[in-house]
N, C-alpha and C positions, 0 to 999 in steps of 0.2 A: 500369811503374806510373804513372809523369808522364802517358802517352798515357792511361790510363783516368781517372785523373783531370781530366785534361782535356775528355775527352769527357763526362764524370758534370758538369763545370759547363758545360759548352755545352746539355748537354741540361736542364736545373735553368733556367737562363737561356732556355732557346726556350718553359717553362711557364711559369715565374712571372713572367720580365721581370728587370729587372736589382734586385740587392738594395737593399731599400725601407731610407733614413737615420732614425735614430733622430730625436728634437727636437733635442737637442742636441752631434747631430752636428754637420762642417763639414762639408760636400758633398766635399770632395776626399779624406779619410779613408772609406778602404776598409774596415777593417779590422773595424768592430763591423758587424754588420747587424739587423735587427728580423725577430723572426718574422712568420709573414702566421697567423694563425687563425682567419681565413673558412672555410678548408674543415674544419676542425676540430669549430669550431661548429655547421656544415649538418650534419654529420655525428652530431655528438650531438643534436640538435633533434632530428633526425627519427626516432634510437632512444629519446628519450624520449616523442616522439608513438606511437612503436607500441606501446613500453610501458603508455601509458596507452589507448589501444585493447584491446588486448587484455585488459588487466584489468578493464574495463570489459564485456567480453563475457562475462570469464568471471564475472561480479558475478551479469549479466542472466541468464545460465544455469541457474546457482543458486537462482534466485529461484524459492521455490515457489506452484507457481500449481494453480486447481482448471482443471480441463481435461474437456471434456462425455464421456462415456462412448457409446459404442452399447449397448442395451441387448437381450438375447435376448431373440428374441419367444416362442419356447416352453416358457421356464421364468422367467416375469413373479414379480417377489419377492413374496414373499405378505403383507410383513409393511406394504408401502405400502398406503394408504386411497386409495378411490376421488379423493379431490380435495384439493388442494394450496389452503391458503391465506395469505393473508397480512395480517397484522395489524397495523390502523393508531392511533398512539397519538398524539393530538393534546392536546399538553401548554401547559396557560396557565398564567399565571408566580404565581397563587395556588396552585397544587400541582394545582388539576384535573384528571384525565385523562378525554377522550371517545374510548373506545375502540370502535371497528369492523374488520371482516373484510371482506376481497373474493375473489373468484375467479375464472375463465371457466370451472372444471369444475365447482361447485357451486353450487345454486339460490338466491339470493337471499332467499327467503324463508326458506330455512334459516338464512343467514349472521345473518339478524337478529334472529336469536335471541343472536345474540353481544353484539350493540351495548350498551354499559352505558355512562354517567356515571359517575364516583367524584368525591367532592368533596373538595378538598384543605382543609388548615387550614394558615390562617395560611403561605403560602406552603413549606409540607410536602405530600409525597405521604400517600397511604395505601397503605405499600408490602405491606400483608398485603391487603388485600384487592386492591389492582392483580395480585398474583401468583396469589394465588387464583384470579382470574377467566380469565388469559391460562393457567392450570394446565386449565379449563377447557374451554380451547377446544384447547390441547395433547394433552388425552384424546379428542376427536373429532375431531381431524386431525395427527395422531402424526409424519407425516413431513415438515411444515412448518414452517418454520425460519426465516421470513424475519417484520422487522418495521420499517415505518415507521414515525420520531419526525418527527412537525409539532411542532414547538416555537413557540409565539408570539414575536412579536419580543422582548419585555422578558425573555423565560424566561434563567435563569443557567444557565452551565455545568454547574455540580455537580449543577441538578436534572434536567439532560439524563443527566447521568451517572449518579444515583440508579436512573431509571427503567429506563434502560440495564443496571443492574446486575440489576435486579431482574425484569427480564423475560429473561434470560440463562439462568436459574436457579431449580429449584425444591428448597429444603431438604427432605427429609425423615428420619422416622428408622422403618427398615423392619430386623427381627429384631435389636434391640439395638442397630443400627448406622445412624450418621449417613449420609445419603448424597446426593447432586444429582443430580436429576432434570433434563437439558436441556429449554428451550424452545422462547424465540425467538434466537437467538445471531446471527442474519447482520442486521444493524440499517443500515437505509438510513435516513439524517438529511434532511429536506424542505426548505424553506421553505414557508411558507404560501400563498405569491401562486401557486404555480403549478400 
């Protein structure tokens, strides 16, 4: 038993070196030693590095995202309209809205029949008629869903958020029952300058 123990501290001593003294050891006392937890700590560092890898992958995984479809050429949905538009709502910090339409599948001279002013009061929308009219252009291009806010620079948040709400969204009440008509719901926010 003396021989294996002997060899377990020759071999203990040809890794680590000879046992490291405490502070307030004497150098000639053998007998207390200090741990080493260098390799301890490389050791847990680097399983909590994977740890948070991985969890972070499985985060990003998760995360649901829309992702473009191929779409069949020989049975085209029938309930999409010829042309996709998108409607721009350039908002000044009195409540105005100068609302326009654009598209590359449909005729400009159509789209301008969308274009309307609404004039705000006293830095209020006019959120029945802003709806109204985007309700409007929602009936002749049914499967278009996107909308830019140009907000002026003085515009407040909440009135970003008003118009926002209300081009979202169209209230109705159809056989006895309340219901929401979708809009514009995908809202891309501008600045002005660009």
């Amino acid at each position: 038993m003396r021989l294996w123990n002997a060899i377990a501290s020759n071999a203990l001593l040809s890794l680590h070196g000879p046992p490291k003294l405490m502070m307030d050891q004497v150098p000639g006392d053998e007998d207390a030693t200090a741990v080493d937890l260098t390799a301890l700590l490389d050791v847990l560092s680097n399983i909590i590095f994977f740890l948070m890898v991985s969890f972070g992958a499985t985060l990003v995984a998760v995360l649901p995202a829309k992702v473009p479809t191929v779409a069949d050429e020989e049975n085209p949905d029938s309930s999409q309209n010829l042309g996709l538009v998108s409607v721009v709502i350039k908002l000044s910090s009195d409540g105005g809205v100068d609302i326009s339409a654009f598209s590359e599948d449909v005729d400009k001279g159509e789209l301008h029949q969308f274009d309307k002013v609404i004039l705000g009061d006293e830095g209020k929308i006019d959120a029945e008629a802003l709806n109204a009219h985007l309700w409007g252009i929602k009936q002749r291009f049914e499967s278009s869903n996107n909308l830019v806010l140009v907000p002026a620079p003085d515009v407040r948040y909440e009135m970003m958020v008003e118009v926002m709400d209300v081009a979202r969204e169209r209230s109705m009440e159809r056989g006895g029952r309340q219901i929401y008509e979708q809009l514009f719901p995908a809202v891309i926010v501008r600045s002005e300058t660009l």
